[in-house]
C-alpha positions in Angstrom: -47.3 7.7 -44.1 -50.9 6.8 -42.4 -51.5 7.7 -39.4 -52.4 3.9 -38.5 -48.9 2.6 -40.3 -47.1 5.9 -38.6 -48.7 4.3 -35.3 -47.6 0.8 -36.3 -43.9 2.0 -37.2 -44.1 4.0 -34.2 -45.1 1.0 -31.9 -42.4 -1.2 -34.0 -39.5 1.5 -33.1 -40.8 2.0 -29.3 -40.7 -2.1 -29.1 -37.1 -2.3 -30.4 -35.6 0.2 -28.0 -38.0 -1.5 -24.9 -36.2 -4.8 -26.4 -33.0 -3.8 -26.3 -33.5 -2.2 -23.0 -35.0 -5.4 -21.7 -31.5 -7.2 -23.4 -28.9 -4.7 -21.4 -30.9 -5.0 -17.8 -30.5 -9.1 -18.6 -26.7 -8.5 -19.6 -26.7 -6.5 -16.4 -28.3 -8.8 -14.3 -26.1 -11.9 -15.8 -22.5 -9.6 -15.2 -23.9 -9.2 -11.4 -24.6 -12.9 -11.0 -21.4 -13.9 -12.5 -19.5 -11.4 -10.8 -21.4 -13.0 -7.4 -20.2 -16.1 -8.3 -16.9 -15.6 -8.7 -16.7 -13.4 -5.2 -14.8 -16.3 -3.8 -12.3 -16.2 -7.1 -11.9 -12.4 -6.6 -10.8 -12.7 -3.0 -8.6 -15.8 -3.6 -6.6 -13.7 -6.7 -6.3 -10.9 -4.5 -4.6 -12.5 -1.6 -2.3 -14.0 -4.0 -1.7 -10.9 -5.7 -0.6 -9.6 -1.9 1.1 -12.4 -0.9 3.2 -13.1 -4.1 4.2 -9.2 -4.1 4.8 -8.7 -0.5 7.3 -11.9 -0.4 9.2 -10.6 -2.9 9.9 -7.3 -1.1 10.4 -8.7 2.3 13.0 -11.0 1.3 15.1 -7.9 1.2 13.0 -5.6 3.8 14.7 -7.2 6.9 18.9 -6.2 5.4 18.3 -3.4 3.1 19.7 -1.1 5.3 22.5 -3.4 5.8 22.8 -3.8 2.2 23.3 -0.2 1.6 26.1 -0.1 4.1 27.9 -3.0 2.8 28.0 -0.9 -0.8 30.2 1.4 1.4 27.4 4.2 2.1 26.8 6.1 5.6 23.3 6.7 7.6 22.4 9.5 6.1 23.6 8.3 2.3 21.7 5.0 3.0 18.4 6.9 4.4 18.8 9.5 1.6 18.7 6.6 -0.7 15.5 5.4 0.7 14.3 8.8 0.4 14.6 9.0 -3.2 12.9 5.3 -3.2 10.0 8.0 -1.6 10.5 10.9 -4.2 10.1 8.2 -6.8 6.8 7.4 -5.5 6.0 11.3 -5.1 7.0 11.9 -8.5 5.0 9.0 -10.0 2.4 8.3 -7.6 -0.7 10.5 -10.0 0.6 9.7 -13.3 1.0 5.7 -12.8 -2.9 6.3 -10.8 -3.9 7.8 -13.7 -2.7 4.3 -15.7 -4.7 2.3 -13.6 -8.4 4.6 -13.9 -7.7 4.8 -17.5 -5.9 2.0 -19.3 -6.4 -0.3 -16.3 -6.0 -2.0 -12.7 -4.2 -5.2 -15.1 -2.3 -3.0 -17.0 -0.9 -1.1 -13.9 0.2 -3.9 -12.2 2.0 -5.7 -15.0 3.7 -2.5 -16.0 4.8 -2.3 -12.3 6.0 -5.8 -12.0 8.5 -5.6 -14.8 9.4 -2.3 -13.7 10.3 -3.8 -10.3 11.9 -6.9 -11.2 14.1 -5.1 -13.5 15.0 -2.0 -11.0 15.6 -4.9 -8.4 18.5 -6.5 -10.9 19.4 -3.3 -10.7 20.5 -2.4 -7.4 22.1 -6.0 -6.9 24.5 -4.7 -10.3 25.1 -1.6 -7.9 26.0 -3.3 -5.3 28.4 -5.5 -6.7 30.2 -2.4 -8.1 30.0 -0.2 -5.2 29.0 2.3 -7.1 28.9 6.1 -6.1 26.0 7.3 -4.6 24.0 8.9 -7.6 23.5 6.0 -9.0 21.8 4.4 -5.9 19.8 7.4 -6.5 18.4 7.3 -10.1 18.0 3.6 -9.5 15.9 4.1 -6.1 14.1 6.6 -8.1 13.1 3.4 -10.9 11.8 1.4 -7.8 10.2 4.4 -6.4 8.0 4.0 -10.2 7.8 0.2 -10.0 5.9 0.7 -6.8 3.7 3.5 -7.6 1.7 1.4 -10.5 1.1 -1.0 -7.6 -0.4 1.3 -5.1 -3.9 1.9 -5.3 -4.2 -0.6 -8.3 -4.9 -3.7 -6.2 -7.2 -2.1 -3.8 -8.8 -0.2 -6.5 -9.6 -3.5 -8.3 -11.1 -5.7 -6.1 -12.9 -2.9 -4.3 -14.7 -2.6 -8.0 -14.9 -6.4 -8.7 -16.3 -6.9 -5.3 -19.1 -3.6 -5.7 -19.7 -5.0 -9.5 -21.8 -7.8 -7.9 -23.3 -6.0 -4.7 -20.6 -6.2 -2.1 -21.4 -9.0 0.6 -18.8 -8.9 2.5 -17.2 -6.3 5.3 -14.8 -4.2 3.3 -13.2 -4.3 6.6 -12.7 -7.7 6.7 -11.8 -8.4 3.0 -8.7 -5.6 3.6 -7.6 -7.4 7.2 -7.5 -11.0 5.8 -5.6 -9.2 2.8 -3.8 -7.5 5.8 -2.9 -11.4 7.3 -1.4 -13.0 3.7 0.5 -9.8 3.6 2.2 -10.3 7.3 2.6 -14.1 6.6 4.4 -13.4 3.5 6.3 -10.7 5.2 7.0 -13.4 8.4 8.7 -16.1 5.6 10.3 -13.2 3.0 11.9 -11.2 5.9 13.3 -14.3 8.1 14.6 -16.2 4.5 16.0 -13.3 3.5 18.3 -13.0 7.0 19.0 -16.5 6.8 20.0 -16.8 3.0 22.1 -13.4 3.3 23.7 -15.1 6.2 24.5 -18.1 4.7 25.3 -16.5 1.2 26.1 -12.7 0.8 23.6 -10.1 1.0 22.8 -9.9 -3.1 21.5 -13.2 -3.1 18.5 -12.4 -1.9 17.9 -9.3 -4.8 18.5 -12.3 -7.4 15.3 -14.1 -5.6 13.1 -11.0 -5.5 13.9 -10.4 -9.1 12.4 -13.8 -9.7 9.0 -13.7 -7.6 8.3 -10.9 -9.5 8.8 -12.1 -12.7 6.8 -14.9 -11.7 3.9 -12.8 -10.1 4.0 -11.3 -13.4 2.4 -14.2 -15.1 0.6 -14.8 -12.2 -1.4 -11.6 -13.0 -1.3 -12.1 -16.3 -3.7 -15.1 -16.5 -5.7 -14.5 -13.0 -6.2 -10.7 -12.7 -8.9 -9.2 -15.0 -10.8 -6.1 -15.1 -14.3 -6.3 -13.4 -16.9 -3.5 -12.7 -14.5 -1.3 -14.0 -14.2 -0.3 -18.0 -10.9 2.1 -19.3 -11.9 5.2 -20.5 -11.4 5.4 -23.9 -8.6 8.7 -24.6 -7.0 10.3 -27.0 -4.0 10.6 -25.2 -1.9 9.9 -22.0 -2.1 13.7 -21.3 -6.0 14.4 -21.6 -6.5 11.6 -19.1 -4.0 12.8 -17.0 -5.9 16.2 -16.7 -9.5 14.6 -16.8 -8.8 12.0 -14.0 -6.5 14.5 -12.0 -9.8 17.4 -12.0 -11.9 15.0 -10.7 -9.5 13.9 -8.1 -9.1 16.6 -6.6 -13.1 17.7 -6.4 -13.1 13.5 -5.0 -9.8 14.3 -2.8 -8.4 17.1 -1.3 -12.0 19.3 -1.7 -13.5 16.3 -0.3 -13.5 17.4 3.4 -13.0 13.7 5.3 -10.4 12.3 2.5 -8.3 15.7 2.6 -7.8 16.1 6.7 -7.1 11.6 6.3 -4.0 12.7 3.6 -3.1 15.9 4.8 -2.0 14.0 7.8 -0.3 11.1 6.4 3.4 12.2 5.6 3.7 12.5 9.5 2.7 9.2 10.6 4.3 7.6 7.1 7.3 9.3 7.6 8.2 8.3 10.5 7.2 4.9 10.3 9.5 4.5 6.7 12.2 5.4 9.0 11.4 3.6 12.2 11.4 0.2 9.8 14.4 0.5 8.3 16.2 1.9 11.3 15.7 -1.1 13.6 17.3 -3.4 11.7 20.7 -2.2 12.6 19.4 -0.8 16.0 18.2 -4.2 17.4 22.3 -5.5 15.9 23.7 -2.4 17.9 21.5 -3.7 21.7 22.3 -7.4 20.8 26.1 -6.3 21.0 27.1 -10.1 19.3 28.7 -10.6 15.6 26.8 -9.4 12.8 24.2 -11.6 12.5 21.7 -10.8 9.5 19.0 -13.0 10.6 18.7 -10.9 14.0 18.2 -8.1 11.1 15.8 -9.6 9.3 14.3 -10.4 12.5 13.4 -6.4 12.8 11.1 -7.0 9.9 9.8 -10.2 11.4 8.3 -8.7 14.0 6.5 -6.3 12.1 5.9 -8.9 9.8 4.4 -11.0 12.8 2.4 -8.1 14.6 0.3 -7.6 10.9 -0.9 -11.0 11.4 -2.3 -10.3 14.2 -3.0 -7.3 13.9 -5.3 -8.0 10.3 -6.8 -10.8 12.1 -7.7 -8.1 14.9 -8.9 -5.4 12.8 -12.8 -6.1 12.2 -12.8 -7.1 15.7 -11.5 -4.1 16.8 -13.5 -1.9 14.4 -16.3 -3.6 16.0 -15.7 -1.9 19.7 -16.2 1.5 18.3 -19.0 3.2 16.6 -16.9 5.3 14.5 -13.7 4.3 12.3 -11.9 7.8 13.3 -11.8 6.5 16.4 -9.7 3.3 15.8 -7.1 5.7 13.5 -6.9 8.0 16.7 -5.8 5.5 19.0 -3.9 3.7 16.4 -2.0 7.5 16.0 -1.2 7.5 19.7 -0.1 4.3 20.3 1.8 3.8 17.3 3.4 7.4 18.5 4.2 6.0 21.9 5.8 2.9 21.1 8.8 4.9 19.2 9.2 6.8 21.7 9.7 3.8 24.0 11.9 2.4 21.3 14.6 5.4 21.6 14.0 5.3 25.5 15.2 1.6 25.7 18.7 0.0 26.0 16.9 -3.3 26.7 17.2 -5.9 23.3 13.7 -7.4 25.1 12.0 -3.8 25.2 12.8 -3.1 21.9 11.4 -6.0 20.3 8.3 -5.3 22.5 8.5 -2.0 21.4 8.5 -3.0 17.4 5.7 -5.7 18.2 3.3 -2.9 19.2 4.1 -0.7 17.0 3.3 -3.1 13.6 0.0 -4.4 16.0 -1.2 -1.1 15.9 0.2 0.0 12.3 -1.7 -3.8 10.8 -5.3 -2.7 12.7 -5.9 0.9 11.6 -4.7 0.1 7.7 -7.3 -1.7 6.7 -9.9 0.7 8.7 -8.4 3.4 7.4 -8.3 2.2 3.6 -12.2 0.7 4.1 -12.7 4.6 5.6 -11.3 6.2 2.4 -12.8 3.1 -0.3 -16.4 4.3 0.9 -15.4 8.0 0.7 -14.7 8.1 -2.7 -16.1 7.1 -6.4 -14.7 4.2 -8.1 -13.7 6.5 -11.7 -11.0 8.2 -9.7 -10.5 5.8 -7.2 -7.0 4.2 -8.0 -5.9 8.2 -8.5 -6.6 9.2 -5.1 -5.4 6.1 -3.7 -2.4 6.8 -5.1 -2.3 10.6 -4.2 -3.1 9.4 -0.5 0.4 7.2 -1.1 2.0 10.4 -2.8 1.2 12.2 0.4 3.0 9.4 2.9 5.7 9.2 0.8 6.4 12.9 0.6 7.1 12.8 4.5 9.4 10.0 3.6 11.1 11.9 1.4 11.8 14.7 4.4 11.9 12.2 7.7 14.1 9.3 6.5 17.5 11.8 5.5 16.7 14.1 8.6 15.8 11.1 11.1 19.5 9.7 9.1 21.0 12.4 9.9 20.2 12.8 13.6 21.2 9.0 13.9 24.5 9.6 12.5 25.1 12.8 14.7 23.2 11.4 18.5 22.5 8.1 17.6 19.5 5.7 17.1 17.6 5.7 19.8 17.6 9.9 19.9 16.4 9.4 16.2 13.6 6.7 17.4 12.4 9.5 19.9 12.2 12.7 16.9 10.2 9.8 15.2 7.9 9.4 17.4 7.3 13.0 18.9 6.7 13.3 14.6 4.2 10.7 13.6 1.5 12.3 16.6 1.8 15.7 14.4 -0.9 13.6 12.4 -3.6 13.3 15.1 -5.0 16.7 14.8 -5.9 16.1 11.1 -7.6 13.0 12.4 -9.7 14.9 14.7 -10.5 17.2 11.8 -11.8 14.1 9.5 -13.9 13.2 12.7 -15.5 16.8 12.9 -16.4 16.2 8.9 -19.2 13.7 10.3 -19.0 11.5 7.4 -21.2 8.5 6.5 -18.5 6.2 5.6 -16.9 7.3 9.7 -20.1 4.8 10.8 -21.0 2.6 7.8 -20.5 -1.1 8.4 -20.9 -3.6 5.9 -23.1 -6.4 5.7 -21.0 -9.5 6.4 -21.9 -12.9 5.5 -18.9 -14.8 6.8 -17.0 -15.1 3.1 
């Protein structure tokens, strides 16, 4: 070839590639704008997604304990059951992470919907049988899974919808509002579940859950898609299990900030798993009447209550404090003094006062500390570690809820509520060690426009 037709040809290849580079910034651009656009969308499907989900399991939040005792278990059988609800989630919580960072935040969630709804059906089969405890194991372990696809998966998605397009709004805020929905459904699941237990049996309300979920199912199916984030392509569940876990752990436990945040987690977790379920017969025991379910359900009520206000309060309150370690600190303390003052009260009235500030404090440091672990890690192994964050509560659920049982059984509740407490401030001096880390995201506050 000529040099002048080798310098045409040349100019003709060079123009192609600055074409079709030219074509994917414009494809770029347009996925930004759309994605922009749909913001509003994004939000709106995932405070449905949070509301729908979070209904479902409150309808049976406020008399699962009871439920368990009805079936003819003890304290420590029915914490013990709850405890392999945790071990489930410990067993589960990296593999059904690595789902969602390789096949999908959509695909994780539907897999954990129908997993759910059927382990739900489940335990009401279980309880109309009385069956022996082992079963109320392996099934606990099945709802332990269903859970696990959900955690991290949600979060993980929107956090990468919302960066897709150039995050506008506070993280922060996004995650409180979530925080909100979540307590309102919690408010109506945990009350209708008392009074519909009360009025029917306490299966009834299993049947209902079974159904939200089978309805959130298609929920997700037609409004939950996969934005800013594309499934890595595999050759195998196996290779992506070790690809996604390596980089996990270089994102998570060698990451300085993010590994003190999880190493102190099964403390604070722990004890509150226990503290949740345990007040639903402890507030029957001080009211002293007739078994009444909905002053039961009203245990997870006030919880349920306190994370409205509490997600309402929690941009507000990250706003008094330069530094996000600072709000989990005095979440950690207070949340830590208020079950102590739960075991040291005989008082029905203190109690509940008691619960109210504990699930005040519990809804205003959750979404600072999820915004605080979001912006401390990359989105390719972000549904992984949120998951191994999850892993990490649940494994001190696994260890508090039978041992907290078991003290309960042997010196009673409100000895149990003190252990509980004088265990969930064990997590404070990890807190301080995430501080020391001086990390970006412990000061970074997004722009907010107000959406």
């Amino acid at each position: 070839m000529c040099r002048p037709c080798a310098r045409r040809g040349g100019a003709h290849i060079t123009g192609r590639a600055n074409g079709a580079a030219r074509a994917n910034l414009e494809n770029t651009r347009r996925r930004a704008e759309a994605v922009t656009r749909t913001r509003p969308s994004i939000e709106r499907t995932y405070l449905v997604l949070q509301f729908g989900n979070t209904l479902a399991g409150a309808l049976i939040w406020g008399i699962n304990t009871l439920f368990l005792l009805d079936a003819g278990l003890d304290n420590t059988e029915a914490f013990a059951a709850n405890a392999f609800f945790a071990a489930g989630m410990v067993i589960f919580e990296v593999p059904t992470g690595v789902v969602a960072d390789t096949w999908g935040r959509r695909a994780s969630y539907l897999m954990g919907t129908a997993t759910l709804a059927a382990s739900t059906f489940l335990y009401w089969v279980l309880w109309t049988t009385r069956a022996p405890f082992s079963t109320w194991a392996f099934v606990s372990l099945l709802l332990g899974l269903g859970f696990t696809f959900f955690s991290g998966a949600v979060e993980a998605w929107l956090v990468d919808a919302l960066d897709a397009g150039g995050r506008r709004a506070s993280l922060d805020r996004v995650l409180g509002r979530g925080q909100i929905v979540t307590g309102i459904a919690m408010l109506v699941g945990s009350l209708a579940g008392g009074a519909i237990a009360q009025l029917t049996t306490l299966g009834i309300p299993f049947l209902i859950r079974t159904g939200i979920l089978i309805v959130m199912f298609f929920v997700a199916l037609v409004l939950m898609h996969d934005i800013g984030f594309e499934p890595h392509a595999t050759k195998g569940l196996a290779p992506a299990l070790r690809s996604v876990v390596r980089g996990s752990i270089e994102q998570g436990l060698k990451n300085r900030p993010v590994r003190w945040v999880m190493l102190g987690a099964p403390f604070s977790a722990g004890a509150g798993f226990y503290v949740f379920y345990a007040a639903q017969p402890y507030l029957l025991a001080l009211h002293g009447g007739e078994q009444t379910y909905l002053v039961a359900g009203l245990a997870a009520a006030l919880v349920a209550g306190a994370q409205i206000a509490g997600g309402w309060a929690a941009p507000k309150v990250r706003s008094l404090f330069a530094k996000r370690t600072t709000v989990l600190l005095a979440s950690s303390l207070l949340g830590s003094c208020s079950m102590v003052l739960l075991g040291l009260t005989s008082s029905l009235v203190v109690a509940i006062l008691a619960i109210m500030l504990w699930g005040i404090v519990y809804a205003a440091e959750r979404p600072v500390r999820q915004a605080y672990l979001n912006d401390l890690i990359p989105s390719s192994q972000r549904a992984t570690i949120l998951s191994f964050d999850s892993l990490m509560g649940n494994a001190g659920g696994v260890v508090a809820q039978p041992a907290l049982g078991r003290v309960a059984d042997l010196h009673g509740y409100a000895a149990s509520f003190l252990v509980a407490g004088f265990t969930a401030v064990l997590a404070t001096p990890f807190l301080v060690a995430s501080r020391r880390e001086h990390a970006r995201a412990d000061v970074t506050r997004d722009v907010d426009t107000g959406s």
